[in-house]
Residue, then its C-alpha position, 0 to 999 in steps of 0.5 A: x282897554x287899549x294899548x295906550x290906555x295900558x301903558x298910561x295905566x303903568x306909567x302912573x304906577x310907576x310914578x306912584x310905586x317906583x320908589x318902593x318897588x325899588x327898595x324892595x329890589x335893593x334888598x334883595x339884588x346884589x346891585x343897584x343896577x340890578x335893582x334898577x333892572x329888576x325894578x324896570x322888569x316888575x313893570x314891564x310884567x305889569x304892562x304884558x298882563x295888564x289884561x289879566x287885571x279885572x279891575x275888581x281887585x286892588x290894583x296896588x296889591x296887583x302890582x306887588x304880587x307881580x314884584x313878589x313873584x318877581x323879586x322870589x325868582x331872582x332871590x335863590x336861597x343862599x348857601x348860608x342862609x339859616x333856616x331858622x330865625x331864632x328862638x324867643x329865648x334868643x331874641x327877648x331880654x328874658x334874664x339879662x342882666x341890662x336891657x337897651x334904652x331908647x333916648x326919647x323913645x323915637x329915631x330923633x332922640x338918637x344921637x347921629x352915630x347911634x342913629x346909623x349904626x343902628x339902621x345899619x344893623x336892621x338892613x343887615x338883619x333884613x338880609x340875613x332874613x330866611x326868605x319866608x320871613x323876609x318877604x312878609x317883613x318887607x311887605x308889611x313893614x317897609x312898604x306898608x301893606x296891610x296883613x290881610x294884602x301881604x297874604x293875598x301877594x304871598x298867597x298865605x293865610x293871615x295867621x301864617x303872616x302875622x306869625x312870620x312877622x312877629x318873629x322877623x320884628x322880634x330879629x330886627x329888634x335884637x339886632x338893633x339893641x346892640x347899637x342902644x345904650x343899655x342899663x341895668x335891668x330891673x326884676x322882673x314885675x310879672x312871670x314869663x308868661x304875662x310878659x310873652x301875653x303882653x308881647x303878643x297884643x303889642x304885636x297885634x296893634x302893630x298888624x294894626x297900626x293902633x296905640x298900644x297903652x304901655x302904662x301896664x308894662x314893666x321895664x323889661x317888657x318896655x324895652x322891648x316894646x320901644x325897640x319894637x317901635x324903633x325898628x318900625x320906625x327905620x322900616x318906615x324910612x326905608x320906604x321912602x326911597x326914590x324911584x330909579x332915574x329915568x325909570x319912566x322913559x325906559x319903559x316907554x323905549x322897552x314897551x314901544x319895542 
């Protein structure tokens, strides 16, 4: 492939992955500007290791190795950020005495106000994120990967994926909960340890991207599981995000340097 052919290559990347390259950067940088810049670098690497892509490989899951390892090397861990994401205890309604509901189950049932604030709340706990978990999240649930594409991006076994993404989920989950109405919360109808099986294959219909029949939940668990959805939902629109301005024309300045 030639020169010209590379850079063609990367530009039509940049048209198709621009916009959620860029929201991935914005997660992680402490500006727009330098999300732009981290944006502009992600495709820059891409062109000078063209060469290395064989052609047998996904070039989609290509790229967002490279903005992995990329976004990984500007992102140092904080002084504050937590090791740990929580418990199960502490991230399910196991024993409240309410539960959160969500108006006709989806984001356009919510209220305005309710609506954004909580969105606002799952970006801010998609921040607090320890790193491990939050790459994964975003990987898979904002951009839209498949678990088996997220562990070749990260380098990780599937198992170790789905793991650190069912954990991060639940964190979303309770975080936007807070900003839900609530009501009181029914006994429960199965023991604790149905609820957590139940939990575990609505997790991996999510991995999936599968209905899930919840005609055999209870209240308790179908809260959960409809702010499990509710979060999914926000992810989903944090994905469509457009690319930075102008993004285009300044790799081609930078490549023709």
């Amino acid at each position: 492939m030639t020169d010209v052919d590379a850079r063609e290559a990367v530009e039509e990347l940049a048209r198709r992955h621009g916009g959620t390259i860029f929201g991935i950067a914005s997660r992680l940088c402490g500006s727009r500007e330098e999300a732009e810049d981290l944006t502009q670098e992600v495709f820059l690497q891409a062109y000078r290791r063209w060469e290395t892509f064989d052609g047998r490989s996904n070039p989609t899951t290509w790229l967002y190795t490279i903005a992995a390892r990329a976004c990984q090397r500007l992102h140092q861990k904080r002084a504050d950020e937590p090791d740990e994401i929580g418990s199960l205890d502490a991230l399910l309604p196991f024993g409240d005495p309410l539960v959160a509901t969500v108006p006709g189950a989806d984001v356009d049932g919510l209220g305005e106000q309710v609506r954004r604030e909580a969105r606002e709340r799952l970006q801010e706990a998609i921040a607090a994120l320890p790193d491990e978990f939050r790459m994964p999240l975003i990987l898979k649930e904002i951009v839209g990967l498949s678990v088996p594409e997220v562990g070749i991006v990260l380098g990780l076994e599937t198992g170790t994926v789905k793991s650190r993404v069912h954990r991060a989920r639940l964190r979303l989950r309770h975080a936007i909960e807070h900003a839900l109405p609530k009501e009181a919360a029914p006994a429960p109808a199965y023991d604790r340890q149905t609820c957590l099986d139940l939990l575990a294959a609505k997790q991996e219909a999510l991995d999936r991207g599968v209905p899930f029949d919840q005609g055999v939940i209870c209240e308790r668990c179908r809260s959960v599981f409809d702010t499990l959805d509710l979060a999914g939902d926000f992810c989903r629109e944090l994905g469509r995000t457009e690319p930075p301005a102008g993004l285009i024309e300044r790799l081609r300045r930078k490549i023709s340097v």
